[in-house]
Each structure stands twice: as C-alpha cells, then as structure tokens.
C-alpha positions in Angstrom: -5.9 -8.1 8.4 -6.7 -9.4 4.8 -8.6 -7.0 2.8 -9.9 -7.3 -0.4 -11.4 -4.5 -2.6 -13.9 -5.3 -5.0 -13.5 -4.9 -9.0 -16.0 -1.5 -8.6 -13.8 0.7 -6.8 -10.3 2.1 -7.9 -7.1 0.0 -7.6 -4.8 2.7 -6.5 -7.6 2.9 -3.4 -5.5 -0.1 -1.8 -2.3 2.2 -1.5 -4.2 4.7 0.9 -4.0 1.6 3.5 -1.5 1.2 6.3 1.0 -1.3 5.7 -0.3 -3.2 8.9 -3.5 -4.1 6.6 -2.4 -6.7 3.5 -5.1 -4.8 0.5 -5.6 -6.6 -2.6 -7.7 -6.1 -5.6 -10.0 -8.2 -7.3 -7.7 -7.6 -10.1 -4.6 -8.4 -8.4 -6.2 -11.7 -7.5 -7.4 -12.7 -11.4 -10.9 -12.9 -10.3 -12.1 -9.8 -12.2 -15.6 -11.2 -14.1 -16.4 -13.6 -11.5 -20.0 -13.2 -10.6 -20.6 -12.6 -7.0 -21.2 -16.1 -5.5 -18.1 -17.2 -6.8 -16.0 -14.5 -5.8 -17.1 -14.9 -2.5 -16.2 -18.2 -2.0 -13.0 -17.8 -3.6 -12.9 -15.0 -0.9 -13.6 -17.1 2.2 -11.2 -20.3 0.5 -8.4 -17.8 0.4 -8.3 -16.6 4.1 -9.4 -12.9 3.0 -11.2 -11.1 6.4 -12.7 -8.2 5.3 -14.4 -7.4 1.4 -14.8 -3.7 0.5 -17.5 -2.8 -2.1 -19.7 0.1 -3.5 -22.2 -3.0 -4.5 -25.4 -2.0 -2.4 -27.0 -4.9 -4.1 -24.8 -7.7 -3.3 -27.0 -8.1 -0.4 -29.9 -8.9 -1.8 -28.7 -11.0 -4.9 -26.4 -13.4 -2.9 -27.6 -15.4 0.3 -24.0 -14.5 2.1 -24.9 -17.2 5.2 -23.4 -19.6 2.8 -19.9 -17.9 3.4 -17.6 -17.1 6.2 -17.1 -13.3 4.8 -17.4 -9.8 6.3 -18.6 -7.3 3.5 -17.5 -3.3 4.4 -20.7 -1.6 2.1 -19.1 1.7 1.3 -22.1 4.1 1.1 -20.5 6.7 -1.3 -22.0 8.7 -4.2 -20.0 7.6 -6.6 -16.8 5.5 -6.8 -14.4 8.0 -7.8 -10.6 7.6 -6.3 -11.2 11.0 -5.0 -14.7 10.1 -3.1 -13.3 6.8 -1.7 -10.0 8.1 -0.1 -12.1 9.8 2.5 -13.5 6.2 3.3 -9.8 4.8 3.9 -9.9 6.2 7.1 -13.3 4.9 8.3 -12.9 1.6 6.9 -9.6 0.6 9.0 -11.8 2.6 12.1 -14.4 0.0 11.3 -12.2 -3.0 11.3 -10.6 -2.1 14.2 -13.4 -2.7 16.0 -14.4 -5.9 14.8 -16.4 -7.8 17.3 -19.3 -5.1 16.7 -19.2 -5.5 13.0 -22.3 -7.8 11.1 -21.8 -10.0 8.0 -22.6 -6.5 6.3 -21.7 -3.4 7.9 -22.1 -0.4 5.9 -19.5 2.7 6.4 -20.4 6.0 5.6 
C-alpha cells in the first residue's frame, strides 16, 4: 500500500509504519505548497492509495469526486509527533480493512 502523509503532520510520522506500507511525505514528493486540488491529482496520477491528513477542512473546500483518492482524516488535537504515533496503529487497522472505508474515513 501507497501512503502518503500530508505537509500538516510530522515527517518522522512515516518511520512509525511497517515496512509492508511504502509512506511518503508531501515533502519527500516536492509538492509541499501545492494547494489542495492539485495535490490531489498529483496524488491519484501517481498511483498513491491512501492520503493521511489532520485537514478537517479538505472536505469541504475540494469536491474530492473529481479524484480516485482515499483521504485517512486523522481526528487528533493537535499534530504533534507525539499525538500522531498513537494514530500509526489505527491507520494501518483502517487500511487493512479497505473495502468498508469511504472516500473520507476519519480515524480516531
């Protein structure tokens, strides 16, 4: 599975993965500043299956039928390294089961 992690959350989050999942940044990608529209086409275009964000508004602001992406909405307080490691677990949970999952499926 392809993940991608979103500019918002920490980039040493990735290393908290198994090594069955390939986890990527936004950063490691060069996309960081792309507004959201773009970045999720660049997402679809590059095979990515799964995109992890804190962005609860990303919803709203994008009309995501347009693209062949699953977003993983993290519903954390903040987005601390420390917070999101005890969402590593739950996240890879999540994906596991994939046929249940919407376009958006939050994880809490």
């Amino acid at each position: 599975m392809r993940i991608l992690l979103d500019e918002n959350l920490p980039k040493q989050l990735k290393n908290d993965f198994s090594p069955e999942h390939d986890v990527k940044t936004v950063r490691d990608m060069g996309w960081q500043g792309k507004k959201n529209g773009e970045l999720l086409g660049l997402f679809a275009a590059d095979g990515f299956d799964f995109f992890v964000t804190i962005d609860k508004n990303l919803r709203y602001q994008q009309n995501l039928y347009r693209y062949d992406v699953k977003i993983l909405l993290l519903t954390a307080k903040d987005n601390r390294k420390e917070t999101l490691r005890a969402f590593v677990e739950k996240i890879q949970h999540t994906i596991r089961g994939d046929g249940k999952l919407q376009q958006v499926t939050e994880v809490s």
